[in-house]
N, C-alpha and C positions, 0 to 999 in steps of 0.2 A: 343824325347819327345812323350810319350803317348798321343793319342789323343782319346777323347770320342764317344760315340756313336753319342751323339746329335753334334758333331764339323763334325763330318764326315757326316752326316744326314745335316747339314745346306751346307756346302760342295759339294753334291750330288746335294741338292736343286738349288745353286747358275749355277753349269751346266747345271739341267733340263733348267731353265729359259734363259740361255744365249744359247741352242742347239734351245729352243722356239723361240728367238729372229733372229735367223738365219733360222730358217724356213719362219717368217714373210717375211724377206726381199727377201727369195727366191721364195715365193709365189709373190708378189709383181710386183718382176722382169717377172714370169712368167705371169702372167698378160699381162704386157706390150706387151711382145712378141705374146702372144695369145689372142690378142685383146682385151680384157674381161674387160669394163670401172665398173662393179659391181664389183667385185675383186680387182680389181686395188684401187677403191675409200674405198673397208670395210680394207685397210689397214692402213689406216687412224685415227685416235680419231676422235669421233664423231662430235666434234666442235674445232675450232680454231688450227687446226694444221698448222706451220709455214713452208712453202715449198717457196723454193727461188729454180728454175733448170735455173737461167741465162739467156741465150735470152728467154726462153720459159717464164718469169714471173716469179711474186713472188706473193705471198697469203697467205694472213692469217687464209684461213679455205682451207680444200680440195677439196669441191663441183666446183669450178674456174677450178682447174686445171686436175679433173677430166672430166667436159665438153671438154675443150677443149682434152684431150688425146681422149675421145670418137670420136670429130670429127674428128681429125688427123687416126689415128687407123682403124675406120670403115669404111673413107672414098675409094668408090668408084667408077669407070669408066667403064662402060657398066656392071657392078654386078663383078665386080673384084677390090678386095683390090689393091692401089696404092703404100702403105708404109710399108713396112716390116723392121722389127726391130729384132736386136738380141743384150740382154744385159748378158752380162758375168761378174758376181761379184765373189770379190776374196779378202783375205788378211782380214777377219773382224778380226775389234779391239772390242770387246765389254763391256762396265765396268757396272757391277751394281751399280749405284750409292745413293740408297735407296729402303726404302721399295716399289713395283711395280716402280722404274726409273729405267732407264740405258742409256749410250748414246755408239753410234757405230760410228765408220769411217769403210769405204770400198773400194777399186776401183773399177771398172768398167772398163771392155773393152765393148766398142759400137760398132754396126753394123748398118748401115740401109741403106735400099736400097728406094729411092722412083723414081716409073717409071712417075711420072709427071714431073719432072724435066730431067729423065733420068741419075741421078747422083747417087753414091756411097759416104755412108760417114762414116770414121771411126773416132773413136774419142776415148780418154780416160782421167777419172777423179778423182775424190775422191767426196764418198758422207760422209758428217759428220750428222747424226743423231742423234734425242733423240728418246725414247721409252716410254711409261706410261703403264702399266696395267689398261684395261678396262673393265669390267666385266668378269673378269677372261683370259682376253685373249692379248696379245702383239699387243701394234696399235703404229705407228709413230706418233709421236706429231711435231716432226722437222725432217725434210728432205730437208737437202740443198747439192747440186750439183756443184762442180767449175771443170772447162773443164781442163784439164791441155795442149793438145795439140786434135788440129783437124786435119784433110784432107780432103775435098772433090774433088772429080774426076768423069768424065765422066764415064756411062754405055758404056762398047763396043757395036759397032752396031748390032753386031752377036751375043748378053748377050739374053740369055734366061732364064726368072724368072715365074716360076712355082706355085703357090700357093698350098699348102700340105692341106690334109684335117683339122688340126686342125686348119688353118687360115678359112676354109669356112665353119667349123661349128662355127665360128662368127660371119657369115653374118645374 
């Protein structure tokens, strides 16, 4: 079947927007990773986005759970970060589902080390999300998180954690 300029053009479009939608969430992630609670939070709609990440809370705007990522994240012990995080997203689903919606599923492999504790924890999930077009630009409006399995284990006593320069130009 022949297809039109404008089926092919609309076609194009629906990938611009869904490659958009996959950079959001990879920005996001890198956020986390790279401390940065202004990044992490303009991922967001600007009001009432529905974030549930499980033990960590649920919320019906982002401003909650971006405070607390701030405190967790930036938190430090003699001018050295404590909590270092590595999130690995993988496998998006993404549907547009109207004009500016769409909703995604993703997993997530987790990493994070926190030297207060002295523990190691891996974890992995599925995020199921929505998406809204905000002034031109991809913001999560939902973002919920269900753990599918955890581990946490002890730091060996001889574990040496080094913090990289992109974690200490977020102090």
């Amino acid at each position: 079947m022949p297809q039109t300029n404008e089926h092919l053009a609309r076609r194009i479009d629906d990938l611009e927007q869904i490659e958009a939608i996959k950079t959001l969430k990879y920005r996001y992630w890198r956020a986390c990773d790279g401390k940065d609670p202004e990044t992490f939070r303009a991922c967001f709609v600007a009001s009432g986005a529905r974030i549930d990440y499980g033990a960590l809370g649920a919320f019906d705007d982002a401003d909650p759970m971006a405070e607390i990522f701030a405190k967790v994240a930036l938190h430090t012990v003699d001018g050295k970060h404590v909590i270092f995080d590595m999130h690995h997203g993988m496998h998006p689903e993404i549907t547009l589902t109207g004009e500016g919606t769409a909703t995604g599923r993703w997993t997530l492999r987790f990493r994070q080390l926190n030297l207060l504790d002295r523990t190691e924890k891996l974890c992995t999930g599925e995020y199921d999300d929505e998406y809204r077009l905000e002034d031109g630009d991809w913001k999560m409006s939902k973002c919920h998180f269900t753990e599918t399995w955890s581990m946490v284990r002890p730091l060996p006593d001889d574990a040496v954690i080094t913090e990289g320069a992109f974690a200490e130009a977020a102090r």
